[in-house]
N, CA, C, O and CB atoms as a CASP TS submission, in Angstrom:
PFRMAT TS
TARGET T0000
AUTHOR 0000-0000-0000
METHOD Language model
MODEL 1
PARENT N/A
ATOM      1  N   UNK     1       0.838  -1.165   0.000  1.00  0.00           N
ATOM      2  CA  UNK     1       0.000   0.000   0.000  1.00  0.00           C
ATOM      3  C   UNK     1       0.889   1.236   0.000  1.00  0.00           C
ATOM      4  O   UNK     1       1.677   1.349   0.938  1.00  0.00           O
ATOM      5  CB  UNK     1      -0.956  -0.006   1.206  1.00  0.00           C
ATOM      6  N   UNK     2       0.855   2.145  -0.911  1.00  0.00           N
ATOM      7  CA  UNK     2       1.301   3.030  -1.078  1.00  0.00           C
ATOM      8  C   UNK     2       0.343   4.568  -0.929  1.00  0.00           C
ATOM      9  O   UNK     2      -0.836   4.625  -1.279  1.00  0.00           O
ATOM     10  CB  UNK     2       1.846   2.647  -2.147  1.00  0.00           C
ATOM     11  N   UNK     3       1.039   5.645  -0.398  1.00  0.00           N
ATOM     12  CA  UNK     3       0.615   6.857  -0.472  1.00  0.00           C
ATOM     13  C   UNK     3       0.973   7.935  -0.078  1.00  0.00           C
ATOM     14  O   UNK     3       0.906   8.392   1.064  1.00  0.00           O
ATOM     15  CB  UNK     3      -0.143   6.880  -0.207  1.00  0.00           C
ATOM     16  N   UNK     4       1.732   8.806  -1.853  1.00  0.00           N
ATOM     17  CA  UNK     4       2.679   9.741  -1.867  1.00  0.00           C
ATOM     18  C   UNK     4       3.522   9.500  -1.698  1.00  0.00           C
ATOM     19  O   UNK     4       4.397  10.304  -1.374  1.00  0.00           O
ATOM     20  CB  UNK     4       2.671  10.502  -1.373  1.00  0.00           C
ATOM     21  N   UNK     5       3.720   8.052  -1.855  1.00  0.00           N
ATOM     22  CA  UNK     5       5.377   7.376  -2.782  1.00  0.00           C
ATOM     23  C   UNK     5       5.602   6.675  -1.126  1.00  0.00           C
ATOM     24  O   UNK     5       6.672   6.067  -1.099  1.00  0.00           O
ATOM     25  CB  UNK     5       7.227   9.092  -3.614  1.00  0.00           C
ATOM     26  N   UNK     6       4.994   6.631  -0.021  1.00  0.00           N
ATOM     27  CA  UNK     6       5.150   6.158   1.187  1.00  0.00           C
ATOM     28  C   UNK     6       4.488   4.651   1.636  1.00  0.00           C
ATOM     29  O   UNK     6       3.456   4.407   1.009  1.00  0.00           O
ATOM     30  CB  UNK     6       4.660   7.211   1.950  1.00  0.00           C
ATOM     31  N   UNK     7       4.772   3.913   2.316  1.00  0.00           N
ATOM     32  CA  UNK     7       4.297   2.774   2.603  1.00  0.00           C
ATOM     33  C   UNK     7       3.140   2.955   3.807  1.00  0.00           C
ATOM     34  O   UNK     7       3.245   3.724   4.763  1.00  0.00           O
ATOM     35  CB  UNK     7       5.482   1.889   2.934  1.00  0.00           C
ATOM     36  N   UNK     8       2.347   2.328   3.611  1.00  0.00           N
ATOM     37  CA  UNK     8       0.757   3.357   4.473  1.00  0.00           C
ATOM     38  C   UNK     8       0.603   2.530   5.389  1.00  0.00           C
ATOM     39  O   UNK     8       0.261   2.994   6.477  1.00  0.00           O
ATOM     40  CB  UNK     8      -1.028   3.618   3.608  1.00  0.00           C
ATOM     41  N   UNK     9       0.821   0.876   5.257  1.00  0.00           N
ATOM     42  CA  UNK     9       0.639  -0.316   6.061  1.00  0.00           C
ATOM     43  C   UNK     9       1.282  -0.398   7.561  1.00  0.00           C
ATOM     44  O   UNK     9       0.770  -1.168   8.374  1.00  0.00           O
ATOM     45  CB  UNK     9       1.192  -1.410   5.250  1.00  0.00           C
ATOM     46  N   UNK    10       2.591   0.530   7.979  1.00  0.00           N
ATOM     47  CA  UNK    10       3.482   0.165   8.448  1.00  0.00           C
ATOM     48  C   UNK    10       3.013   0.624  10.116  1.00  0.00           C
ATOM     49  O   UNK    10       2.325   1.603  10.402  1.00  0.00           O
ATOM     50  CB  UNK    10       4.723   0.705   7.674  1.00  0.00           C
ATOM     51  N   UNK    11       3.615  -0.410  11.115  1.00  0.00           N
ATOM     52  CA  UNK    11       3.221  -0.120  12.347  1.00  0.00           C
ATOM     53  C   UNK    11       3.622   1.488  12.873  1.00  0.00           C
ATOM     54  O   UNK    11       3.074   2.558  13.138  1.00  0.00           O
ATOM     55  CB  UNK    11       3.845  -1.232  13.198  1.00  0.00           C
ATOM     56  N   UNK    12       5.209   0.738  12.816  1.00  0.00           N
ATOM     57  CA  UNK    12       5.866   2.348  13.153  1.00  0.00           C
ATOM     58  C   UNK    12       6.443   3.301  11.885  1.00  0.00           C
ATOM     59  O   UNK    12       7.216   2.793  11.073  1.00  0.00           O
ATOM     60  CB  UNK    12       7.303   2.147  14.206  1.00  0.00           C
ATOM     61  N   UNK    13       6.091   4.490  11.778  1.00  0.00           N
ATOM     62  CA  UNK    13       5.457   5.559  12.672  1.00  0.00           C
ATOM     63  C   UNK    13       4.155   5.688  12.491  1.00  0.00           C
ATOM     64  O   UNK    13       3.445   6.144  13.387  1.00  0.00           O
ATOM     65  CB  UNK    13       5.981   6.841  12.514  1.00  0.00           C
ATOM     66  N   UNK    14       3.594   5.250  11.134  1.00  0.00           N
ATOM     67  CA  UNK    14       2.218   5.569  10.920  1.00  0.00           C
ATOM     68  C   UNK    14       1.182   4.889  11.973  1.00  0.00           C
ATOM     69  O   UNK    14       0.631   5.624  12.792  1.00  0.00           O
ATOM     70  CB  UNK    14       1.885   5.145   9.492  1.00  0.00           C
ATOM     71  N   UNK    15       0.964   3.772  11.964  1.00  0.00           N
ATOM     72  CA  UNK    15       0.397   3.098  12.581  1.00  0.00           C
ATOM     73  C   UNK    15       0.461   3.755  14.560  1.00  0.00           C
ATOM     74  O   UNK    15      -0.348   3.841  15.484  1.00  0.00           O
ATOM     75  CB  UNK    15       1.055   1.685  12.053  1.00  0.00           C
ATOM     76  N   UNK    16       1.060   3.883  14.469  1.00  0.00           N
ATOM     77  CA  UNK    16       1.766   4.246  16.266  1.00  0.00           C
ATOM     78  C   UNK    16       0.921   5.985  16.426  1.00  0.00           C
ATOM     79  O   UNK    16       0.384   6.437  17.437  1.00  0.00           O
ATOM     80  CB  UNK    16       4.413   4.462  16.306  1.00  0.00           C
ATOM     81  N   UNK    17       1.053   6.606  15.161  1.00  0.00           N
ATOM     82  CA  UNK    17       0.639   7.759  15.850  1.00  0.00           C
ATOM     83  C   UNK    17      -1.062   8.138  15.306  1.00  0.00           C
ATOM     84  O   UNK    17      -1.838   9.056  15.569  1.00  0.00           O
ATOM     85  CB  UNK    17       1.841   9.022  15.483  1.00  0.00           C
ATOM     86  N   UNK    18      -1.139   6.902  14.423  1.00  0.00           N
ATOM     87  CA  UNK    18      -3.067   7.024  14.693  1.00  0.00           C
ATOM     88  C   UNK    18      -3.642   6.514  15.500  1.00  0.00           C
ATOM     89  O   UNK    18      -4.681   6.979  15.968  1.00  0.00           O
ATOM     90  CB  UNK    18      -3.989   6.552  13.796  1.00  0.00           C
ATOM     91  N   UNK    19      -2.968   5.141  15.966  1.00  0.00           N
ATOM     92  CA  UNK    19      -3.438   4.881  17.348  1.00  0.00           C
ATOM     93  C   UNK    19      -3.302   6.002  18.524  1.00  0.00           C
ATOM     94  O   UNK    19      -4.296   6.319  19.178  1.00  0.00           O
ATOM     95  CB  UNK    19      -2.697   3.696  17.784  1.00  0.00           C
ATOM     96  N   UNK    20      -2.148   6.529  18.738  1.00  0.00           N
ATOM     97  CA  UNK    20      -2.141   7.510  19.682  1.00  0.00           C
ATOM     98  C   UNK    20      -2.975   8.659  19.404  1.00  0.00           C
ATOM     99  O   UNK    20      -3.602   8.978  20.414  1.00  0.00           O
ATOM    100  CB  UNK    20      -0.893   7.904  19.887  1.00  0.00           C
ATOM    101  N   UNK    21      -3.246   9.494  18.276  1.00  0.00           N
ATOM    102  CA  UNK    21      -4.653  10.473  17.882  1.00  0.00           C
ATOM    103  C   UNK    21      -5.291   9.990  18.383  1.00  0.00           C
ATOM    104  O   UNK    21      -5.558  10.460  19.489  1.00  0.00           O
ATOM    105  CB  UNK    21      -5.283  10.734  16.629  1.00  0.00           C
ATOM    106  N   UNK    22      -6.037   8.645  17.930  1.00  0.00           N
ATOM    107  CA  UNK    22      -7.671   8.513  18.177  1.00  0.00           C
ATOM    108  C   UNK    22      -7.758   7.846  19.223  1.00  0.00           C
ATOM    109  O   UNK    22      -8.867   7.326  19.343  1.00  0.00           O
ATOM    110  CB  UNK    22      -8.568   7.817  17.124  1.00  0.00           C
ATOM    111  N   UNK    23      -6.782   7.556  20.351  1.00  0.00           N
ATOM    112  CA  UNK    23      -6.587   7.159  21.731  1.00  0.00           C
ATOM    113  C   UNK    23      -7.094   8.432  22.773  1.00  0.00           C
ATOM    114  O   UNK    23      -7.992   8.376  23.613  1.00  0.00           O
ATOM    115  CB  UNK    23      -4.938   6.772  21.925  1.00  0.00           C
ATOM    116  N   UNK    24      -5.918   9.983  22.318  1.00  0.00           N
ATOM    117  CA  UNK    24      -6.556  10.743  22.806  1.00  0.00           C
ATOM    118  C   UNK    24      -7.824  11.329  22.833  1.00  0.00           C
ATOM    119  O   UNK    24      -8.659  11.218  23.731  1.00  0.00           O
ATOM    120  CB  UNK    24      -6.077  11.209  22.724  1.00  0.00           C
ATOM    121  N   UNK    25      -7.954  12.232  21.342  1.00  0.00           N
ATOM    122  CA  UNK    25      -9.322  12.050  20.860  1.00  0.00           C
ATOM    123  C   UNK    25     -10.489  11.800  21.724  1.00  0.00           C
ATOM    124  O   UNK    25     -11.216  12.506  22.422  1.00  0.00           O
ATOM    125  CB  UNK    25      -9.307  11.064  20.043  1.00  0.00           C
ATOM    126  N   UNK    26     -10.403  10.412  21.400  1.00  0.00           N
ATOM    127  CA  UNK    26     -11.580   9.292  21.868  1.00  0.00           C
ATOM    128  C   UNK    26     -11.895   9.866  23.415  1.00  0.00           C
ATOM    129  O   UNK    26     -12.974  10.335  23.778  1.00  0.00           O
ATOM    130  CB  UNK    26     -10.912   7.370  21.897  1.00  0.00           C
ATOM    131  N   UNK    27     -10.468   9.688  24.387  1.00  0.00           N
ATOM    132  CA  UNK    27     -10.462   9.987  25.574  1.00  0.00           C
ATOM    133  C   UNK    27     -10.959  11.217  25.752  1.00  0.00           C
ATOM    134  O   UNK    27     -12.116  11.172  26.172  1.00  0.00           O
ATOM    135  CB  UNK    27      -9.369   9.836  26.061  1.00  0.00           C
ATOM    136  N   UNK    28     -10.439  12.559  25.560  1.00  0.00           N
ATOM    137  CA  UNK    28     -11.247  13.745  25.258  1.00  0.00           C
ATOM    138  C   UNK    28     -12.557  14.180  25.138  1.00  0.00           C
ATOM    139  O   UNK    28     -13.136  14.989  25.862  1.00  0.00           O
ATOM    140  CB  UNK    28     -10.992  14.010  24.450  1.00  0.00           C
ATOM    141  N   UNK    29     -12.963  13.615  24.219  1.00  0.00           N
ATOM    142  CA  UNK    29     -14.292  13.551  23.695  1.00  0.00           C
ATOM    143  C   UNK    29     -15.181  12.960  24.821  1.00  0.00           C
ATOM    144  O   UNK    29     -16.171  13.557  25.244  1.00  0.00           O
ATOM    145  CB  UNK    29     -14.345  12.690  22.363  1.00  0.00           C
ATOM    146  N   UNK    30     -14.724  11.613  25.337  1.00  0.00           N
ATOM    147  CA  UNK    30     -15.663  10.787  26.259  1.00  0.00           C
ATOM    148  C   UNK    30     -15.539  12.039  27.542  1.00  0.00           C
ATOM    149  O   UNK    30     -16.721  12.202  27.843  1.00  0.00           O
ATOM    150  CB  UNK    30     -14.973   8.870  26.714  1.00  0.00           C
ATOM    151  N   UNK    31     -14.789  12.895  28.345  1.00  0.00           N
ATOM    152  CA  UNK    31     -14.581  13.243  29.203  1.00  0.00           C
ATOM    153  C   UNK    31     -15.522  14.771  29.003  1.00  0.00           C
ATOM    154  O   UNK    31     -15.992  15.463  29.906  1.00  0.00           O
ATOM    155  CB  UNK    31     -13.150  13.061  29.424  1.00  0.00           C
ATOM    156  N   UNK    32     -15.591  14.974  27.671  1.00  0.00           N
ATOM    157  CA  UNK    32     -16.350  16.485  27.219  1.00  0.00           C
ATOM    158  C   UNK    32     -18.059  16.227  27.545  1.00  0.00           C
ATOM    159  O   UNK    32     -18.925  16.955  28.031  1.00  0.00           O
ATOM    160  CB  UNK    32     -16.076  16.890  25.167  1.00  0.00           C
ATOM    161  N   UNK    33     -18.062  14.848  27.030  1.00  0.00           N
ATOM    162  CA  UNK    33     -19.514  14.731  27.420  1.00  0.00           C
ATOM    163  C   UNK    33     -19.662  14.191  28.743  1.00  0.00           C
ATOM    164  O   UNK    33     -20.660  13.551  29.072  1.00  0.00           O
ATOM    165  CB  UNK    33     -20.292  13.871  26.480  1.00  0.00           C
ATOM    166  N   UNK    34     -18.848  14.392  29.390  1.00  0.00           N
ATOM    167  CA  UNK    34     -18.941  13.971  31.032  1.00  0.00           C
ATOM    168  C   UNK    34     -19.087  12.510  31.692  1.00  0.00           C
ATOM    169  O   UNK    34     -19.519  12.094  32.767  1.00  0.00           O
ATOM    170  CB  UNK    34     -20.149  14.626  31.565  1.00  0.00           C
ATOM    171  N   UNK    35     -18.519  11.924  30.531  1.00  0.00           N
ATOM    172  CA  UNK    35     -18.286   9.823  30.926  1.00  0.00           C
ATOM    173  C   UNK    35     -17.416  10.152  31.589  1.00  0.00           C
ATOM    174  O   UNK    35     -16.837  11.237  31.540  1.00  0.00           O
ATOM    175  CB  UNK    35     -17.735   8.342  29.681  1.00  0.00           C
ATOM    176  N   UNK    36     -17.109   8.855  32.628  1.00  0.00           N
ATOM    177  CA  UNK    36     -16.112   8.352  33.403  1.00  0.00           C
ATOM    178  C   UNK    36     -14.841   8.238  32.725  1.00  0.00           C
ATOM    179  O   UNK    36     -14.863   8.137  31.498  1.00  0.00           O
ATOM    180  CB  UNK    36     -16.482   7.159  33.903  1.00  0.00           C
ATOM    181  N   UNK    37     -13.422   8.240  33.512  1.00  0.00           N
ATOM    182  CA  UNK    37     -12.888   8.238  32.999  1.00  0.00           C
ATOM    183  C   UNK    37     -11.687   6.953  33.856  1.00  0.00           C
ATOM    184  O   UNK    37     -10.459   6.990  33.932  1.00  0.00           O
ATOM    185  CB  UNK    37     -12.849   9.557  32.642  1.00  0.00           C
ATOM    186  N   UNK    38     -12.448   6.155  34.269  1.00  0.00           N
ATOM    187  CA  UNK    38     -11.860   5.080  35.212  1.00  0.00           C
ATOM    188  C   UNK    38     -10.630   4.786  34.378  1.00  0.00           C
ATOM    189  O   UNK    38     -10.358   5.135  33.229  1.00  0.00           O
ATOM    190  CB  UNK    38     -12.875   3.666  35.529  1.00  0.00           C
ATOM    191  N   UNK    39      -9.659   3.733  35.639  1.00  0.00           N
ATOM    192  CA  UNK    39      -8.722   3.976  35.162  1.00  0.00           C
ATOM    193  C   UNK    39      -8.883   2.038  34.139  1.00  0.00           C
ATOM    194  O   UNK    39      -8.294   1.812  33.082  1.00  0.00           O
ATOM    195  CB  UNK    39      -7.419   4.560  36.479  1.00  0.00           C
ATOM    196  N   UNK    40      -9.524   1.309  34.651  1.00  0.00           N
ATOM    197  CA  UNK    40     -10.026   0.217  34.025  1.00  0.00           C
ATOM    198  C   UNK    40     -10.678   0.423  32.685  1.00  0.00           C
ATOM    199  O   UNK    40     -10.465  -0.498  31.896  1.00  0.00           O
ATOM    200  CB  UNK    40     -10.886  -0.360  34.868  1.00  0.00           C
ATOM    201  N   UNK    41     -11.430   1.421  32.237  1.00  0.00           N
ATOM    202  CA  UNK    41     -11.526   1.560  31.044  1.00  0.00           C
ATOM    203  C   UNK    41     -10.416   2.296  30.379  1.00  0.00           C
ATOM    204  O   UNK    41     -10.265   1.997  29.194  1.00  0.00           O
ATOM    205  CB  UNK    41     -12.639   2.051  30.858  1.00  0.00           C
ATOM    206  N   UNK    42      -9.586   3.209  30.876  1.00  0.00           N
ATOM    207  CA  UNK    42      -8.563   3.448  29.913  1.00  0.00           C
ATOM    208  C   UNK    42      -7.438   2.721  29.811  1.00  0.00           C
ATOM    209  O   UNK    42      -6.386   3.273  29.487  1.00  0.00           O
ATOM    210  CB  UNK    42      -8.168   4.549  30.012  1.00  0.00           C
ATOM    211  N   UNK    43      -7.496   1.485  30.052  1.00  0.00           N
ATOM    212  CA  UNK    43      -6.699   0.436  29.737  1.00  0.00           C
ATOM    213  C   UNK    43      -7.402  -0.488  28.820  1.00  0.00           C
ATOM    214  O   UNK    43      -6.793  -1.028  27.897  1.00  0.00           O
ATOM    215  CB  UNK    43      -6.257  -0.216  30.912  1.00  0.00           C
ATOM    216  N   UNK    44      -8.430  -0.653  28.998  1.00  0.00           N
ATOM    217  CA  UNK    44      -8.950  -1.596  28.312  1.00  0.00           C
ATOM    218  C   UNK    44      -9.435  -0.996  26.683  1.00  0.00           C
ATOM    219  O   UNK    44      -9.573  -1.691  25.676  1.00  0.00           O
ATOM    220  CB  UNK    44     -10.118  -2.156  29.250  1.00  0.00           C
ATOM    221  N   UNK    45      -9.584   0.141  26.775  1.00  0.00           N
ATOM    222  CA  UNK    45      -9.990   1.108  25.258  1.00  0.00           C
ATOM    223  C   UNK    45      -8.459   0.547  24.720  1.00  0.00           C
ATOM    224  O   UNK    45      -8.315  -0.244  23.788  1.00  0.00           O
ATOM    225  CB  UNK    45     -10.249   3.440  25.417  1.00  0.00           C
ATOM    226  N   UNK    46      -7.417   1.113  25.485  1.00  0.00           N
ATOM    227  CA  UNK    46      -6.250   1.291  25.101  1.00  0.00           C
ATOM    228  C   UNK    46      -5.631   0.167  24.383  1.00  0.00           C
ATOM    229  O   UNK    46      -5.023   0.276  23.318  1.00  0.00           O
ATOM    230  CB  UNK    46      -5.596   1.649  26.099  1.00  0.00           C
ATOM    231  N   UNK    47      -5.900  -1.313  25.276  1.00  0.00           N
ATOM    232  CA  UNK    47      -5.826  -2.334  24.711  1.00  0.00           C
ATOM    233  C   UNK    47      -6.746  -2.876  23.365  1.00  0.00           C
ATOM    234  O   UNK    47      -6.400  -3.707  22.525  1.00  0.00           O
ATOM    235  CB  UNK    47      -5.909  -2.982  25.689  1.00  0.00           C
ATOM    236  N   UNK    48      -7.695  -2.320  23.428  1.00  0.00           N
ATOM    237  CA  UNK    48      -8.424  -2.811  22.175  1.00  0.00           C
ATOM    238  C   UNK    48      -8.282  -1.727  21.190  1.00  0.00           C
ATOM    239  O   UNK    48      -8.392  -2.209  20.062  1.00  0.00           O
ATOM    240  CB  UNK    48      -9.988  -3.152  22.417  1.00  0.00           C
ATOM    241  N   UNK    49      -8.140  -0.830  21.170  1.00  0.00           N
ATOM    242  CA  UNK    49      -7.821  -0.007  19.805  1.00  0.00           C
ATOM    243  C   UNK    49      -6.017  -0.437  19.550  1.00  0.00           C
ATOM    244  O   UNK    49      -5.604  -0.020  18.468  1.00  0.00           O
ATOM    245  CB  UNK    49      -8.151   2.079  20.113  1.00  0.00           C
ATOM    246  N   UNK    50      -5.309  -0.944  20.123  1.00  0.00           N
ATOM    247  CA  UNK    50      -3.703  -1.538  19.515  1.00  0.00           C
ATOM    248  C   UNK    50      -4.141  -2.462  19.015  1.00  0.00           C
ATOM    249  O   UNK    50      -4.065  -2.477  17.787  1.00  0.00           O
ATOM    250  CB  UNK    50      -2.399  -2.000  20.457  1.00  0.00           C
ATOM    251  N   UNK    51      -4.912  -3.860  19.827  1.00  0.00           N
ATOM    252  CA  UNK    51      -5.340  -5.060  18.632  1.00  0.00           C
ATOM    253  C   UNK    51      -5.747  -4.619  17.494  1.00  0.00           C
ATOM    254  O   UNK    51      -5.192  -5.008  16.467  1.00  0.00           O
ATOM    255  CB  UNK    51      -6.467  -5.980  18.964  1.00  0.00           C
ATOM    256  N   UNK    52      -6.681  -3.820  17.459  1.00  0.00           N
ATOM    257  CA  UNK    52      -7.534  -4.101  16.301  1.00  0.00           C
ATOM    258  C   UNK    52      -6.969  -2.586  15.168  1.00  0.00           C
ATOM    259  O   UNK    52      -7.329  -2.500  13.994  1.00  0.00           O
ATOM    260  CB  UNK    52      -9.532  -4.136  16.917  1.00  0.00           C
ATOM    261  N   UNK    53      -6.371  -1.900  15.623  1.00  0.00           N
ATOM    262  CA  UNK    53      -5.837  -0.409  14.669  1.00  0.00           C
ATOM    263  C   UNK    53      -4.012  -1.297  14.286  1.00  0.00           C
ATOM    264  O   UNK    53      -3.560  -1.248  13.142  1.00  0.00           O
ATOM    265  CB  UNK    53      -5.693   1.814  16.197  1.00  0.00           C
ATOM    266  N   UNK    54      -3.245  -2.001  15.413  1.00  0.00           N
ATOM    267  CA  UNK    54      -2.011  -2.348  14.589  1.00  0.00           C
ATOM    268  C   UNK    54      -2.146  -3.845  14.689  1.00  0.00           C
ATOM    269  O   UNK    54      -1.166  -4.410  14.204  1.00  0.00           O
ATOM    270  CB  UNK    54      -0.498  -1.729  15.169  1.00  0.00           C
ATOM    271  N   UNK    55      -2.874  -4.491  15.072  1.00  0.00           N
ATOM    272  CA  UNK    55      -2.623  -5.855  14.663  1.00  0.00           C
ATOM    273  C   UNK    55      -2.946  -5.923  12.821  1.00  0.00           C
ATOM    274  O   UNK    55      -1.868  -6.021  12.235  1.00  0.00           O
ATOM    275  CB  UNK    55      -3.755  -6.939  15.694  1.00  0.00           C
ATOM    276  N   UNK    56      -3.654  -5.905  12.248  1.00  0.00           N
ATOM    277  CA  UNK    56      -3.645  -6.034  11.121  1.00  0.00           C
ATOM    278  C   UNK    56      -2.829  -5.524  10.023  1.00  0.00           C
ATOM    279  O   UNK    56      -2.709  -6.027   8.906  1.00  0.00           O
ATOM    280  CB  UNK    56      -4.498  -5.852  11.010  1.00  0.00           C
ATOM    281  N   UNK    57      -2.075  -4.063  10.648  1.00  0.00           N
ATOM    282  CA  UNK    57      -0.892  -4.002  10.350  1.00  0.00           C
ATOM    283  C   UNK    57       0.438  -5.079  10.581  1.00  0.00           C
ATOM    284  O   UNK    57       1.355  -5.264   9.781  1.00  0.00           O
ATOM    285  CB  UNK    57      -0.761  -2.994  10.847  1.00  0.00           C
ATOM    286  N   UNK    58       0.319  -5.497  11.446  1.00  0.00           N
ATOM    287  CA  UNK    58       1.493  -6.364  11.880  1.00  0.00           C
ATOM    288  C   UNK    58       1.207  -7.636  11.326  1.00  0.00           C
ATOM    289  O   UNK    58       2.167  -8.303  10.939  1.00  0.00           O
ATOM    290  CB  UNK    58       1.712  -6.475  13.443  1.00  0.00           C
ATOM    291  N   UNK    59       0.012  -8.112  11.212  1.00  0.00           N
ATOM    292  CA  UNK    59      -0.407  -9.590  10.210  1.00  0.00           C
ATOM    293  C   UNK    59       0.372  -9.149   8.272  1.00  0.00           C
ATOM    294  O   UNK    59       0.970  -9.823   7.433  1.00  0.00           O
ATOM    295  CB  UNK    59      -2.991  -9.740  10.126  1.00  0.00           C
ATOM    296  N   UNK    60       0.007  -8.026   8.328  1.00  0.00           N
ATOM    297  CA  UNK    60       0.001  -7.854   6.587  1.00  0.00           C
ATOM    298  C   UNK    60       1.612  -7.984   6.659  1.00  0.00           C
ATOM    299  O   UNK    60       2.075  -8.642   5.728  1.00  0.00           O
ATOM    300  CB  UNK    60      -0.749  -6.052   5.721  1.00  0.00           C
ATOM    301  N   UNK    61       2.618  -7.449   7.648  1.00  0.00           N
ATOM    302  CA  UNK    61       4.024  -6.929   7.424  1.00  0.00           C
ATOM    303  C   UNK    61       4.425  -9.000   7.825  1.00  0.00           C
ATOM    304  O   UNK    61       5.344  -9.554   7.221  1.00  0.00           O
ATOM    305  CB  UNK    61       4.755  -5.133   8.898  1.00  0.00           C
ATOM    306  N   UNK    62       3.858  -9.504   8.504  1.00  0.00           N
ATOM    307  CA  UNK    62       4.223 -10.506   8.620  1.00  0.00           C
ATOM    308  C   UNK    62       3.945 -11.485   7.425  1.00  0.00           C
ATOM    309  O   UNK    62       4.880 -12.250   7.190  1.00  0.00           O
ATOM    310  CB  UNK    62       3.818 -10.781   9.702  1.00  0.00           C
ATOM    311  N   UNK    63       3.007 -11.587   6.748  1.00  0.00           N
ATOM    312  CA  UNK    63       2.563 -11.628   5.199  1.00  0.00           C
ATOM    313  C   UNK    63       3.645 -11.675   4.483  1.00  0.00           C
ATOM    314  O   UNK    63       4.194 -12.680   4.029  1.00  0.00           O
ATOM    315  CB  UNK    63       1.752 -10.463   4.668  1.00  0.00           C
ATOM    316  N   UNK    64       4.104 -10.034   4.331  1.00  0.00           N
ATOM    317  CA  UNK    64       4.887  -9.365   3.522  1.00  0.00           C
ATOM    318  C   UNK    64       6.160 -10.187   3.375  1.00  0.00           C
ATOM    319  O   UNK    64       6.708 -10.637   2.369  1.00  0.00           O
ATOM    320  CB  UNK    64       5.088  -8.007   4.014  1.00  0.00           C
ATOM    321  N   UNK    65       6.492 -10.257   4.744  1.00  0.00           N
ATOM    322  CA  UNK    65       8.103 -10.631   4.766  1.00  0.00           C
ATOM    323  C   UNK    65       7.989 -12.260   4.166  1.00  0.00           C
ATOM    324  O   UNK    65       8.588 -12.771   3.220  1.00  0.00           O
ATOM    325  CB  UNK    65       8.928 -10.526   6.658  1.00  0.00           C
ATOM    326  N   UNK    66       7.205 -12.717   4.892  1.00  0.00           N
ATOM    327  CA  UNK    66       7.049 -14.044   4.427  1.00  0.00           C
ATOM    328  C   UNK    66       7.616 -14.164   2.841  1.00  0.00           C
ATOM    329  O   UNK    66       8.726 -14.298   2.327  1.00  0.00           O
ATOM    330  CB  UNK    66       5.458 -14.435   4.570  1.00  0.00           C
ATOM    331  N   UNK    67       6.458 -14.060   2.437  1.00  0.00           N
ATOM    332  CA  UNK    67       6.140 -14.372   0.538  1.00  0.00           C
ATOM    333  C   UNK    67       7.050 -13.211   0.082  1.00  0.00           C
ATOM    334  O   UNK    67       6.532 -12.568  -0.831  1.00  0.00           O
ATOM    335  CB  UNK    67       4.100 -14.086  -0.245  1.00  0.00           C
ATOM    336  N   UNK    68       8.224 -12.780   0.454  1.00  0.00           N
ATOM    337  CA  UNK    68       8.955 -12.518   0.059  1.00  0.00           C
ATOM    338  C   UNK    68      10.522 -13.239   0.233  1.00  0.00           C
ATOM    339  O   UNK    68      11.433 -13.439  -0.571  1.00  0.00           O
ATOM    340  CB  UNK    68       8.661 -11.544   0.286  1.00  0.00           C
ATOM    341  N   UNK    69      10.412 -13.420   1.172  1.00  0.00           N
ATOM    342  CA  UNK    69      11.464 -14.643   1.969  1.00  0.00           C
ATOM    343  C   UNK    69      11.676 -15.596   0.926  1.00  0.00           C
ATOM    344  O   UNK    69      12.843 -15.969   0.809  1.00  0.00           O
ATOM    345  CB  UNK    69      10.761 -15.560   3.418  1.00  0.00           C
ATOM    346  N   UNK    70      10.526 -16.258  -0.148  1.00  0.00           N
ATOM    347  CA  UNK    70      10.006 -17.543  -0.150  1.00  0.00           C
ATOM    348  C   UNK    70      10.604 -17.233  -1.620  1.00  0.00           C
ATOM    349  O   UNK    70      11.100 -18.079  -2.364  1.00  0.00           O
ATOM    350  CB  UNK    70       8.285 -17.994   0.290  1.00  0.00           C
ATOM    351  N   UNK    71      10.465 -15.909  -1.882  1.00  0.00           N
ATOM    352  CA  UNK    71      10.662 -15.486  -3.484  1.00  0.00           C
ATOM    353  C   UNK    71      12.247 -15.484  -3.771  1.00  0.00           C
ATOM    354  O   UNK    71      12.671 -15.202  -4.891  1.00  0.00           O
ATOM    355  CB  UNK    71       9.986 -13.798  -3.848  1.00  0.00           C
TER
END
């Protein structure tokens, strides 16, 4: 995946600092409309937006290397 001649897939840096945006963000936002801000849910947001925002990054790069290895 390319965009503006850059690799778009990649954990670090891309990947690392949209998770961290929409980590804060998210947190922000929940605290503007006056949700809790326990410390059990901001671990657990925290943990599930890394699975699911860089794991699939990290499956594709593991992909990558593979079937290239092989080539």
């Amino acid at each position: 995946m390319t965009s503006l001649g850059r690799r778009t897939g990649r954990v670090w840096p891309e990947g690392a600092f949209i998770l961290a945006a929409t980590y804060v963000v998210g947190m922000f936002l929940r605290a503007l409309a006056g949700r809790s801000l326990a410390p059990g849910f901001l671990v657990v947001a925290a943990v599930f937006l890394t699975l699911t925002m860089l794991g699939w990054r990290g499956v594709v790069q593991l992909a990558t290397r593979q079937r290239a290895a092989r080539l």
